[in-house]
MOPAC internal coordinates of N, CA, C and O (Angstrom, degrees):
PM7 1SCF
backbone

  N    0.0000 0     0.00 0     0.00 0    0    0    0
  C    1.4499 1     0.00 0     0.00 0    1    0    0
  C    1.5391 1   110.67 1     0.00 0    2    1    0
  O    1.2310 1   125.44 1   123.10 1    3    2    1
  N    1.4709 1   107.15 1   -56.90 1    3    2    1
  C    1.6738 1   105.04 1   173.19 1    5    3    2
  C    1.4707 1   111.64 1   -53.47 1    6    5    3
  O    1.2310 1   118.93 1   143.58 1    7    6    5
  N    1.0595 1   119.65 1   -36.42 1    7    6    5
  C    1.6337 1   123.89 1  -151.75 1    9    7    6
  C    1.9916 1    93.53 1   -81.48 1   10    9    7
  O    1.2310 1   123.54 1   147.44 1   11   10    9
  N    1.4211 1   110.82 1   -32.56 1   11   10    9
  C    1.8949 1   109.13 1   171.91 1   13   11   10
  C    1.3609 1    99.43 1   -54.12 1   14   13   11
  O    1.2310 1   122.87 1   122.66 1   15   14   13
  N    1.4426 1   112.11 1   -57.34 1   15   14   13
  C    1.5309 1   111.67 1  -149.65 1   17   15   14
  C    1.2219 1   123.85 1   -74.01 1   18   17   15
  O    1.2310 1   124.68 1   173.34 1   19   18   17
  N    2.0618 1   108.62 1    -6.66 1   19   18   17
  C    1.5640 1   108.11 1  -166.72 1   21   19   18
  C    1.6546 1    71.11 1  -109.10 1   22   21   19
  O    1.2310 1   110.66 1   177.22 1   23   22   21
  N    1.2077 1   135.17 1    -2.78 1   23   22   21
  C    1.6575 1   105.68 1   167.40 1   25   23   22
  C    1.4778 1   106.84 1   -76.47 1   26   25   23
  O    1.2310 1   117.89 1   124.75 1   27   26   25
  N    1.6499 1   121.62 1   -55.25 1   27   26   25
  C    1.0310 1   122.98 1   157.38 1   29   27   26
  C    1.3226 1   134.09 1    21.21 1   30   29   27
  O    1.2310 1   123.72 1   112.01 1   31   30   29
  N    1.6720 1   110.47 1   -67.99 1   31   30   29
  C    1.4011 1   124.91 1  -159.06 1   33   31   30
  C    1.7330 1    91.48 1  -134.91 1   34   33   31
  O    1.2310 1   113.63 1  -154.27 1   35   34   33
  N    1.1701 1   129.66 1    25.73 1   35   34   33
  C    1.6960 1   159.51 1   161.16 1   37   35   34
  C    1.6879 1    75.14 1    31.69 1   38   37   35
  O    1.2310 1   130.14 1   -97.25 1   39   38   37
  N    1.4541 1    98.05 1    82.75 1   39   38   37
  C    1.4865 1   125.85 1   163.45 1   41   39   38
  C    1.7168 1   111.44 1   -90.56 1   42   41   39
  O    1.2310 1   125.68 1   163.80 1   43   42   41
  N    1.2919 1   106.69 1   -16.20 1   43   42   41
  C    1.5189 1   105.85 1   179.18 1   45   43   42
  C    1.5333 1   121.16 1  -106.44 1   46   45   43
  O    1.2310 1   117.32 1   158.37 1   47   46   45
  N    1.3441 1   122.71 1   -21.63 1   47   46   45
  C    1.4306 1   127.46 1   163.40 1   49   47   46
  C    1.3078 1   125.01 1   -59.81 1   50   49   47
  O    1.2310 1   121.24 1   -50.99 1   51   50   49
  N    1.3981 1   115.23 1   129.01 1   51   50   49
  C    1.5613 1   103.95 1  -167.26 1   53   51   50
  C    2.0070 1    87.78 1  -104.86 1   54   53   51
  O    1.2310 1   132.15 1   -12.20 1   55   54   53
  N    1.4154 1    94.15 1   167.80 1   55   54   53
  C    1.9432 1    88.92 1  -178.55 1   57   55   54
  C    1.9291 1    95.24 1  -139.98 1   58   57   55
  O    1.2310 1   143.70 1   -30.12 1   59   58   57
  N    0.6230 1    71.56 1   149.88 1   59   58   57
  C    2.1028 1    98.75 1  -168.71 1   61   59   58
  C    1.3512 1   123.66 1    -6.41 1   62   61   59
  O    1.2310 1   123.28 1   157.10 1   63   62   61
  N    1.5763 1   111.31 1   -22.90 1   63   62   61
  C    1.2489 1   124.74 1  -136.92 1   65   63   62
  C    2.1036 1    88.05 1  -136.07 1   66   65   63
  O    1.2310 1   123.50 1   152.34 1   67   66   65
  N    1.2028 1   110.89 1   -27.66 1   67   66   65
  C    1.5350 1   112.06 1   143.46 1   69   67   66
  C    1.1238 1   156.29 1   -49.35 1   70   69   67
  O    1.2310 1   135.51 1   154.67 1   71   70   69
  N    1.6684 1    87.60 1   -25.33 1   71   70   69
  C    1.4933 1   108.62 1   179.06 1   73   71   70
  C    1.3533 1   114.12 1  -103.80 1   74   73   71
  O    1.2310 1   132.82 1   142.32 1   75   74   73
  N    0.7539 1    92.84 1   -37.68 1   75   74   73
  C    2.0030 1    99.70 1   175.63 1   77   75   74
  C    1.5021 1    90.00 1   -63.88 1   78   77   75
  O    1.2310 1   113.18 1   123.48 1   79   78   77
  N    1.4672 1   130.50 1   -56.52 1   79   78   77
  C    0.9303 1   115.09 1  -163.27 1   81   79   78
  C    1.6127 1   119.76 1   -51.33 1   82   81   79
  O    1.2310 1   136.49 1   128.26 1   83   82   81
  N    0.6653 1    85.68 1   -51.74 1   83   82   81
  C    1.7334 1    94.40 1  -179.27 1   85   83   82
  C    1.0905 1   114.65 1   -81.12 1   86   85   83
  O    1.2310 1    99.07 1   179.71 1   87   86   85
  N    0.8665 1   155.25 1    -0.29 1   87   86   85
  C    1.8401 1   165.99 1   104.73 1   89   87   86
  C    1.7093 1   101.84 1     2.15 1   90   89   87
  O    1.2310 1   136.23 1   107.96 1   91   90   89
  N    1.6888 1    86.18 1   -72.04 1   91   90   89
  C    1.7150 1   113.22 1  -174.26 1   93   91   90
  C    1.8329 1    97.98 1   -43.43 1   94   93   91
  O    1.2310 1   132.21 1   124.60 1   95   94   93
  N    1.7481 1    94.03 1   -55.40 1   95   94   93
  C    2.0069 1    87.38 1  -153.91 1   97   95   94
  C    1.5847 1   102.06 1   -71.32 1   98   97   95
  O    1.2310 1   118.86 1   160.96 1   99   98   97
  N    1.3896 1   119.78 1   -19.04 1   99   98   97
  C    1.5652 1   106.17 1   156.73 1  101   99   98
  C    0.8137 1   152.20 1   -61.52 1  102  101   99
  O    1.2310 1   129.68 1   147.61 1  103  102  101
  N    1.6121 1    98.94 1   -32.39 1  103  102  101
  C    1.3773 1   109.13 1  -177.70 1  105  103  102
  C    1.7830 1   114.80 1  -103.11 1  106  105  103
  O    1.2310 1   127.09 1   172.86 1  107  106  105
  N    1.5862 1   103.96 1    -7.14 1  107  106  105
  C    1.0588 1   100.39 1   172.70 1  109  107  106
  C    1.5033 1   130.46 1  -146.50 1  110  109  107
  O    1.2310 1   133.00 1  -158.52 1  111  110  109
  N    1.7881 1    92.48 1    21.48 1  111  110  109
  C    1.6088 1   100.64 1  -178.87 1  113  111  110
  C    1.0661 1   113.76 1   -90.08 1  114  113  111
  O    1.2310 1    95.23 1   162.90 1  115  114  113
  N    1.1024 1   160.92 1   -17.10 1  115  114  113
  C    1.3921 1   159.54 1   178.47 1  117  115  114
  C    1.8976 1   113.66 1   -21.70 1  118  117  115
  O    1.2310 1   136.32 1   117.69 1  119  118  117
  N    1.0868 1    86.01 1   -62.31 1  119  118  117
  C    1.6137 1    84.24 1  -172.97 1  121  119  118
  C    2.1341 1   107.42 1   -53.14 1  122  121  119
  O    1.2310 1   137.13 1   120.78 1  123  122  121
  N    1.6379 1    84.43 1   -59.22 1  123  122  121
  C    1.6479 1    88.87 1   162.79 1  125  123  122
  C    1.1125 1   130.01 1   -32.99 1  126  125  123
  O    1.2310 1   115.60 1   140.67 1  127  126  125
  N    1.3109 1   125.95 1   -39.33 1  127  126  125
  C    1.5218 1   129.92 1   174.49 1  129  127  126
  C    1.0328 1   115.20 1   -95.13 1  130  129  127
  O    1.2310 1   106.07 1   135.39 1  131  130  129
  N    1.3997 1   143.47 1   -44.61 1  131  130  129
  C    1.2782 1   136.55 1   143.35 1  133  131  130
  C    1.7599 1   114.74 1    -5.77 1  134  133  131
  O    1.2310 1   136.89 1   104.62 1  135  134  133
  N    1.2829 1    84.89 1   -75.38 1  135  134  133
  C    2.3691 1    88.88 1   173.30 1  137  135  134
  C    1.3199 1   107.56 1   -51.75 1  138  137  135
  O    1.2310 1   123.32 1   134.67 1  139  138  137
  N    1.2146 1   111.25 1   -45.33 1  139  138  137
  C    1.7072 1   112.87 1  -165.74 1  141  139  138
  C    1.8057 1    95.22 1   -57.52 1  142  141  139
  O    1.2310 1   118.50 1   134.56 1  143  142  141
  N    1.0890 1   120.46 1   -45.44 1  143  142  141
  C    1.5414 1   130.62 1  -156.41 1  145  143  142
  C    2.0222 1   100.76 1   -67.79 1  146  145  143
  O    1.2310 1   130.08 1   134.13 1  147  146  145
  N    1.6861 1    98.17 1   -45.87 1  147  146  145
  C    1.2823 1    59.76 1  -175.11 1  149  147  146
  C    1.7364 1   104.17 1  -106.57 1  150  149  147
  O    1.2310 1   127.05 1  -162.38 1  151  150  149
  N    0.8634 1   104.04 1    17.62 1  151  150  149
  C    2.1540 1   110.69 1   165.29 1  153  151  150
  C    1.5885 1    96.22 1   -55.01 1  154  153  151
  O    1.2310 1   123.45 1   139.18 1  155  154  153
  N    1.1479 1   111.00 1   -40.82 1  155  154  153
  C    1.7125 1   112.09 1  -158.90 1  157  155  154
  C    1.5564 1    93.61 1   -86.63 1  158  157  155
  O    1.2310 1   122.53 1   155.20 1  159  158  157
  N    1.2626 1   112.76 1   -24.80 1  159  158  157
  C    1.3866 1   104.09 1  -165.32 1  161  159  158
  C    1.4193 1   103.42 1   -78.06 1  162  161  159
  O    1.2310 1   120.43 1   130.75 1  163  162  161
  N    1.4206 1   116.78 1   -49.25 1  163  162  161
  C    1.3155 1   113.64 1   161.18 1  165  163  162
  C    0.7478 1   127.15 1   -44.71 1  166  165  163
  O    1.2310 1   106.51 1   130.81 1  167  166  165
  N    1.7638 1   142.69 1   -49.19 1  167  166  165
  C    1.1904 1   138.12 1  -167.40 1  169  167  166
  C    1.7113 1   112.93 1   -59.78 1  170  169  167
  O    1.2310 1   127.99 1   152.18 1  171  170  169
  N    1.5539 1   102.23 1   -27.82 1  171  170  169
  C    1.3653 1   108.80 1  -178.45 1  173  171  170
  C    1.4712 1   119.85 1   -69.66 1  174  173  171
  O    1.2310 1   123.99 1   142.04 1  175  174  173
  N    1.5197 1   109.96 1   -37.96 1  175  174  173
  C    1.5187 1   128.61 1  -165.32 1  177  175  174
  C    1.3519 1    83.38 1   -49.18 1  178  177  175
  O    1.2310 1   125.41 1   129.95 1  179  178  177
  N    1.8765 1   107.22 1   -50.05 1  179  178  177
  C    1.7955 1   121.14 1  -154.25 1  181  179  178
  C    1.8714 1   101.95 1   -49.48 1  182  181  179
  O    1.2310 1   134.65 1   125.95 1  183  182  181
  N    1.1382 1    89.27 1   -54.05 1  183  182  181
  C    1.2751 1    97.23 1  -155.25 1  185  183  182
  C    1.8230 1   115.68 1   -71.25 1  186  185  183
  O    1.2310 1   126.68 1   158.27 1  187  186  185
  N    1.4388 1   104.77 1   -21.73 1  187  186  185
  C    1.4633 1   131.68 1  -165.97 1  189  187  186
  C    2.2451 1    83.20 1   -88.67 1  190  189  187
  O    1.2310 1   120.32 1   132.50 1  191  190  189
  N    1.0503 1   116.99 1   -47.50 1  191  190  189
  C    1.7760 1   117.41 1  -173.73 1  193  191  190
  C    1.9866 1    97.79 1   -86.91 1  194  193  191
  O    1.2310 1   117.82 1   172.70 1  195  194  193
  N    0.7855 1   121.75 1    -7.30 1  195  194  193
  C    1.7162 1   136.94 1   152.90 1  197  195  194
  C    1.6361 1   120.09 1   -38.79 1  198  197  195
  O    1.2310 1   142.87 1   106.94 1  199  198  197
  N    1.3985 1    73.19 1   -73.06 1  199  198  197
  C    0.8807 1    94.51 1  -179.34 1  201  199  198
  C    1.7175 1   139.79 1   -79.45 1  202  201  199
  O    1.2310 1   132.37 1   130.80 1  203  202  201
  N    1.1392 1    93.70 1   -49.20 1  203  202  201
  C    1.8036 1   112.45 1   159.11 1  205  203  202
  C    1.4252 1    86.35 1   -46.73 1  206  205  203
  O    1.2310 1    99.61 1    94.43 1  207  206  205
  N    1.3716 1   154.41 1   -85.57 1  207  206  205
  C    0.9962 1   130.34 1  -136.70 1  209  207  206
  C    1.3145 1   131.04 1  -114.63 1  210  209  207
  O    1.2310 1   123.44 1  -162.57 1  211  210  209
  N    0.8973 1   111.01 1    17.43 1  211  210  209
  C    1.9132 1   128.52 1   162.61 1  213  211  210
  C    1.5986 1   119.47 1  -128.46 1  214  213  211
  O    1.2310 1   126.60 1  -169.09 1  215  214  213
  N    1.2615 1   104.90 1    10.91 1  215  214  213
  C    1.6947 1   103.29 1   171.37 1  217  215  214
  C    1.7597 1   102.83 1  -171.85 1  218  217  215
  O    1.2310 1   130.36 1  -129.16 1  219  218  217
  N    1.2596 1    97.61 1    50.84 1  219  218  217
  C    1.7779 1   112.68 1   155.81 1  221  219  218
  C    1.3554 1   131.82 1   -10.88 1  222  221  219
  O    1.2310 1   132.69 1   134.04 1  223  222  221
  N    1.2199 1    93.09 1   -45.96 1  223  222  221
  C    1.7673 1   100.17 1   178.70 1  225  223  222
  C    1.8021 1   105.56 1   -87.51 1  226  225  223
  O    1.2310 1   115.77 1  -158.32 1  227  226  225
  N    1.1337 1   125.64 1    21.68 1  227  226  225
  C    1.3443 1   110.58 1   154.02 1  229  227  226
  C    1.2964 1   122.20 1  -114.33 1  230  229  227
  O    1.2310 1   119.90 1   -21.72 1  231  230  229
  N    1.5039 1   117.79 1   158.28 1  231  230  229
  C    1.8318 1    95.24 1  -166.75 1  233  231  230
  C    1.9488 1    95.07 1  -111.15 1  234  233  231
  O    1.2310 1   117.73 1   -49.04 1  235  234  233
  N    1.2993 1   121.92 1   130.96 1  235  234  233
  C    0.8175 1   138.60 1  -158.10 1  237  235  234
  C    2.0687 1   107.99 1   -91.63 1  238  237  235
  O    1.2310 1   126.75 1   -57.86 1  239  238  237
  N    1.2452 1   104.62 1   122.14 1  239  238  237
  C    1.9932 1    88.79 1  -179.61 1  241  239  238
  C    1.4731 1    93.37 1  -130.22 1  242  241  239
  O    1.2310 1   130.98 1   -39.57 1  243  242  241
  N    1.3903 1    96.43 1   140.43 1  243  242  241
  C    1.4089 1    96.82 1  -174.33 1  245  243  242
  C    1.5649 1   110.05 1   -90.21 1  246  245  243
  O    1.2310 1   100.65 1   -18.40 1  247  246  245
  N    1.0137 1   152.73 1   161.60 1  247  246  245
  C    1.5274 1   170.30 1   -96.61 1  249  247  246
  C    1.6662 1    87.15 1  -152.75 1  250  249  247
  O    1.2310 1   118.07 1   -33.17 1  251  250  249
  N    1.4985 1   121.29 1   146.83 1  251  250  249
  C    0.8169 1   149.62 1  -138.08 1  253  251  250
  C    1.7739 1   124.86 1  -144.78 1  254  253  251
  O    1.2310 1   137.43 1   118.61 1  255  254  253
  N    1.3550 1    83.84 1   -61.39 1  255  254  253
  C    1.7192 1   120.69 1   164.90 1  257  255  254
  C    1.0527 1   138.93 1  -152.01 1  258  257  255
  O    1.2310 1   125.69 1  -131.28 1  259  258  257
  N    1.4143 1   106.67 1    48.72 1  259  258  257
  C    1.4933 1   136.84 1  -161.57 1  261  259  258
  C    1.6610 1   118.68 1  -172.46 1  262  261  259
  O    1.2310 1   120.98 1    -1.85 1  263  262  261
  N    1.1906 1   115.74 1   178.15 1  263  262  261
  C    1.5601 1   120.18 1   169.73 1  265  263  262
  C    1.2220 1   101.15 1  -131.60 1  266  265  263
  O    1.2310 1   103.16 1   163.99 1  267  266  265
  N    0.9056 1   148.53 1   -16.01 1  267  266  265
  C    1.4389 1   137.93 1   147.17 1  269  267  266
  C    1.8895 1   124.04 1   -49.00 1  270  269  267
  O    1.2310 1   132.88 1   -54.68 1  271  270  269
  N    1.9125 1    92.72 1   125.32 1  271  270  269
  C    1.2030 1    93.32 1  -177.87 1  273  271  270
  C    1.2852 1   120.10 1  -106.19 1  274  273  271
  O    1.2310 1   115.70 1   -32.69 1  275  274  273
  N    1.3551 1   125.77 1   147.31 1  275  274  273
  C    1.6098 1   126.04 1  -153.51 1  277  275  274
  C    1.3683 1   117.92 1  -130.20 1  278  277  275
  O    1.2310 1   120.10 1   180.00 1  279  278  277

């Protein structure tokens, strides 16, 4: 059933400009993700010290394997 619907909307064909792409972020994203890693990490601290201290009564858990805070 899944496998009709991602032909469907040709969820499995990659087109020219996919591949390079991802070529590129292998072979040359690292540093990029590196920043990305800790941008998010910060953003979390932000949001995780936000919270602790302008709305107390919520209990704050920090993310694990994710950047979403819950």
């Amino acid at each position: 059933m899944l496998d009709k619907a991602f032909t469907t909307i040709d969820i499995k064909r990659n087109n020219c400009f996919s591949l390079v792409a991802t070529e590129a972020a292998y072979n040359n994203g690292e540093e990029w993700l590196e920043e990305l890693l800790q941008y998010l990490e910060g953003n979390v601290d932000f949001s995780i010290d936000y919270v602790k201290t302008n709305i107390p009564q919520i209990n704050v858990v920090k993310p694990e394997g994710t950047y979403l805070v819950k």
